[in-house]
C-alpha positions in Angstrom: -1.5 5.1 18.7 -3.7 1.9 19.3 -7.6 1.5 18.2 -9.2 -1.9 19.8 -10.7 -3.9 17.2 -12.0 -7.2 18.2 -10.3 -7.7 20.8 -6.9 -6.7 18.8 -4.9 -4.1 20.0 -4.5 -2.4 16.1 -1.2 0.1 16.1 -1.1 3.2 13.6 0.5 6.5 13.4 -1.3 9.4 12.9 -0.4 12.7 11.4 -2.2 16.6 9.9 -5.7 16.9 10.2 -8.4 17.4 7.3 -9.9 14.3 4.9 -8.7 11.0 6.0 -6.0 8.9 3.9 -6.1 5.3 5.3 -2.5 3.8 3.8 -2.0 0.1 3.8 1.1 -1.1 3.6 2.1 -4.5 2.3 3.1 -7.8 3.5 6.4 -8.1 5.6 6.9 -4.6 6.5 4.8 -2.1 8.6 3.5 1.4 8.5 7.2 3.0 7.9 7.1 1.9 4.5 4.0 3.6 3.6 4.9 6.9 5.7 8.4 7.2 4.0 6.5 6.8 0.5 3.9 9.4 1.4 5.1 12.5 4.0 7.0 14.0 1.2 3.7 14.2 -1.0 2.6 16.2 2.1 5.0 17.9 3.0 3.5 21.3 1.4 -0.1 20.0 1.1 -1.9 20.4 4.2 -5.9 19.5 4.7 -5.2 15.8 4.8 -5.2 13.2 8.2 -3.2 10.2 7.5 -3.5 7.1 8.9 -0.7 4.8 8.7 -2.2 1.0 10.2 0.4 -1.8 11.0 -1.2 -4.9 9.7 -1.7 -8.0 11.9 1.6 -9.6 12.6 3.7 -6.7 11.4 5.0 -3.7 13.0 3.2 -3.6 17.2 -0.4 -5.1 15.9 -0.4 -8.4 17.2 -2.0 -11.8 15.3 -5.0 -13.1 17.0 -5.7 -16.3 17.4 -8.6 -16.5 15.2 -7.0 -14.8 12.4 -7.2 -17.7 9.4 -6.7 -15.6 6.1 -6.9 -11.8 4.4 -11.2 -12.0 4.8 -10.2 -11.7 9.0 -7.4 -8.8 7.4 -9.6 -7.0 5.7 -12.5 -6.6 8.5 -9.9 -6.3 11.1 -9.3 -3.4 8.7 -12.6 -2.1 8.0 -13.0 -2.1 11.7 -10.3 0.3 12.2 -11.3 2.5 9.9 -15.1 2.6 11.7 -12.8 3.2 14.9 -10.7 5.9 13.4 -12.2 7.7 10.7 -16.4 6.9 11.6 -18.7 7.4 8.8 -16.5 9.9 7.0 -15.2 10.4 3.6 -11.8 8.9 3.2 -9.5 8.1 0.7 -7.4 4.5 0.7 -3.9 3.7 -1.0 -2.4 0.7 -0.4 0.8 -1.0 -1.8 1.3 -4.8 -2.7 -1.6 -6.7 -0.4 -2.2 -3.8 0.9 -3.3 -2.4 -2.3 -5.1 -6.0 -2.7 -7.0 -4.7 1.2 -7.6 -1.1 -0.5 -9.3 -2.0 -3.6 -11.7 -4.6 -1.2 -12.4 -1.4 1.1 -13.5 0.6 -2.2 -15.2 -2.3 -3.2 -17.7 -2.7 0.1 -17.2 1.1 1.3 -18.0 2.9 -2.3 -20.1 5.6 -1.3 -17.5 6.6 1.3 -14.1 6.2 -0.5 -13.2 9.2 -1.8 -10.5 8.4 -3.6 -8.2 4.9 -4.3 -4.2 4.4 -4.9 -3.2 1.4 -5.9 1.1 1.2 -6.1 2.0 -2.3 -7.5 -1.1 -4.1 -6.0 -1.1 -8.0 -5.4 -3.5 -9.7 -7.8 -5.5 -12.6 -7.4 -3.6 -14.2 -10.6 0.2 -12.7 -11.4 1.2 -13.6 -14.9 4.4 -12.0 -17.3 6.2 -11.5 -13.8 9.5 -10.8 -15.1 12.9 -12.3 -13.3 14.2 -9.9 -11.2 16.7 -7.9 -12.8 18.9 -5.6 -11.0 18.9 -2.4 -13.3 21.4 0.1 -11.7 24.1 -0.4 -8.8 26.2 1.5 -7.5 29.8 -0.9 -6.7 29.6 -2.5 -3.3 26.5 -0.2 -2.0 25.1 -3.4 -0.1 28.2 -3.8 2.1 26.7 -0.4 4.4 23.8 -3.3 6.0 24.3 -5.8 7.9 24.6 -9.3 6.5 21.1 -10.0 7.7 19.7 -7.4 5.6 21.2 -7.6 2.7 19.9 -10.4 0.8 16.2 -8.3 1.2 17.8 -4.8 0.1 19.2 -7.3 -3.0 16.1 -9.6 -3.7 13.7 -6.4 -3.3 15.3 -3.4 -5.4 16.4 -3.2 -9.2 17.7 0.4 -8.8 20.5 0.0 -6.0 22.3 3.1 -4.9 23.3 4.9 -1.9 19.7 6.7 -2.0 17.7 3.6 -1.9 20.3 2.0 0.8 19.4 4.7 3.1 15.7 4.8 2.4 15.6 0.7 3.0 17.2 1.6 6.1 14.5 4.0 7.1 11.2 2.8 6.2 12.0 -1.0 5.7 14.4 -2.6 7.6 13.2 -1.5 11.3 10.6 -3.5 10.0 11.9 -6.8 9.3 12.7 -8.2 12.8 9.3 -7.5 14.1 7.2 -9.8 12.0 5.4 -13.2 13.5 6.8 -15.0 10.0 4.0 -17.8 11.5 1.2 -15.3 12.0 2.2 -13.9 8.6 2.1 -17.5 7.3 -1.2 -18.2 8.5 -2.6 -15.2 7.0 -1.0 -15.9 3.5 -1.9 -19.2 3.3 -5.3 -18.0 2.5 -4.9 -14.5 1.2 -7.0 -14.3 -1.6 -10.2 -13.1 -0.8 -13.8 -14.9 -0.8 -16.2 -14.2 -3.1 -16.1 -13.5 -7.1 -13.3 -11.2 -7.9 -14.7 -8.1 -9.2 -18.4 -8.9 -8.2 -18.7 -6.1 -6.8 -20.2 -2.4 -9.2 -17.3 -0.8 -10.8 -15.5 1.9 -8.5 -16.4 5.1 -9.9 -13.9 7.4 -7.7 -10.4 8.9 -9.0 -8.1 5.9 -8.7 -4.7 5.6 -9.5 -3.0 2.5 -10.3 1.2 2.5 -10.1 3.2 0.0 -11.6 7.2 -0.8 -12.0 8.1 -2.3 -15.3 10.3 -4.4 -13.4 8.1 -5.8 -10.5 9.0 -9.5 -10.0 7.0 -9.4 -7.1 3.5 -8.8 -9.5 4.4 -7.6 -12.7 2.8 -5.0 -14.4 0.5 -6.8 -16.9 -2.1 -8.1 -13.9 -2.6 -4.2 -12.8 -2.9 -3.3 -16.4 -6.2 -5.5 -16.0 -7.3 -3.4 -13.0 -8.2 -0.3 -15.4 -11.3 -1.8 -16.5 -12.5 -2.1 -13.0 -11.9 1.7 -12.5 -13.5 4.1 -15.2 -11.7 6.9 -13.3 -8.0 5.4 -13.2 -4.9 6.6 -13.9 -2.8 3.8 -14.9 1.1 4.5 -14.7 4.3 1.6 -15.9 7.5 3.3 -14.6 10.9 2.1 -16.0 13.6 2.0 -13.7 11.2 0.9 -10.9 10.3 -2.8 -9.7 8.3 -3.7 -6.5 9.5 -1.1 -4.4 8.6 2.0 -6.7 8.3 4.3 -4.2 11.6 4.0 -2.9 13.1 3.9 -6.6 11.4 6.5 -8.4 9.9 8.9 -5.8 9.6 12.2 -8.0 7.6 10.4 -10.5 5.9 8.7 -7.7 5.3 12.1 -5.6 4.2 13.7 -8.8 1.2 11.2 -9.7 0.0 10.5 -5.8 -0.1 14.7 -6.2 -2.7 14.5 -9.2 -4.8 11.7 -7.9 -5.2 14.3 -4.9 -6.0 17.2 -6.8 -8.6 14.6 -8.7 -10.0 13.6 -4.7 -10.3 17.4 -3.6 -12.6 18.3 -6.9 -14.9 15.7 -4.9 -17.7 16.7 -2.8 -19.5 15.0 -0.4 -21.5 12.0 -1.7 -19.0 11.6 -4.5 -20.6 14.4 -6.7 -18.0 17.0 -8.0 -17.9 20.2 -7.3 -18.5 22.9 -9.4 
């Protein structure tokens, strides 16, 4: 499905109807990634309407021209979710940047985010990022991709088995090949946000912050720092689990994503509970 925004043609896949989930993947991927995370949380929970966005440059949403940095990402963002979801009640999660775009959508959209996921979200300072590590393999398990492929299935999971083989095959490699690596420069050469970081009122929603112990993409200690932000968090450091948690822990991952929805549906509208 497309959504003109700007003048940008903005694909995103679409699935169940009920309160909105707007997930945001994160840089150098596209909506797969978020999708493959997510359906199986859904899989017996109906009620929800999730919206998977490919981010400019990744996946079949083009870069325009005028894109200069993630301020131009974010309100290409916001103006998708005006196109898709309206004035509505949604809820965000967003992994890496994307969980950098989500929190800035709570942030400026308070009143109307129901609910905020945050799965090893990009900071605006990364400190104690540990070396990457590789945890558990499985003997040769790298030689099923193709060359081309497997220095990112190396470089990007600590837990490397014939499981996470197949679910890098799924949800991230199809990615890989379609991303403008100059439009994605452009972007990243100014991705931090303007404006003071954390300016903005406190988030007062159910919010739930992931992170693997063994991210060497963003560590855990910068989310750790996030908590304060969120008076409502859930903050989670799973072992065995580095920047693509998800794919490496997904019953622990499909267990909290459940209870941060069970903490969204005691909402009611204007962000009041129910009774």
């Amino acid at each position: 499905m497309e959504a003109e925004v700007g003048g940008v043609a903005v694909h995103y896949a679409e699935h169940g109807s009920g309160l909105p989930v707007v997930a945001v993947h994160g840089a150098g991927v596209d909506h797969r990634e978020m999708a493959g995370a997510l359906e199986p949380v859904f899989r017996d929970r109906p009620g929800y309407r999730r919206v998977y966005p490919d981010l400019p440059g990744m996946g079949r949403t083009p870069v325009p021209d005028w894109l200069r940095g993630s301020d131009d990402v974010l309100d290409l963002l916001l103006g998708l979710v005006d196109a898709v979801v309206g004035d509505e009640e949604f809820a965000i999660a967003g992994h890496s940047f994307g969980g950098y775009l989500a929190a800035a959508v709570a942030d400026r959209r308070p009143s109307q985010v129901a609910g905020l996921a945050l799965i090893c979200p990009l900071g605006e300072e990364a400190r104690d990022v540990p070396a990457h590590a590789v945890l558990h393999a499985s003997a040769d398990v790298a030689d099923a991709l193709d060359p081309a492929e497997q220095g990112q299935f190396l470089d990007y999971f600590v837990v490397q088995t014939p499981a996470t083989v197949e679910r890098f095959r799924e949800y991230v490699a199809p990615a890989l090949p379609l991303v403008d690596r100059d439009g994605l420069g452009r972007m990243l050469d100014r991705w931090r946000l303007s404006g003071v970081p954390g300016g903005a009122a406190p988030y007062t929603g159910p919010t739930l912050i992931l992170a693997g112990r063994q991210d060497s993409t963003v560590g855990y200690a910068g989310p750790w720092e996030l908590v304060e932000r969120y008076p409502r968090a859930t903050y989670a450091v799973l072992d065995r689990a580095g920047h693509a948690l998800p794919h490496e822990q997904p019953a622990l991952f499909t267990a909290l994503v459940t209870e941060w929805l069970d903490r969204v549906d005691e909402r009611g509208h204007g962000g009041q509970l129910k009774d």
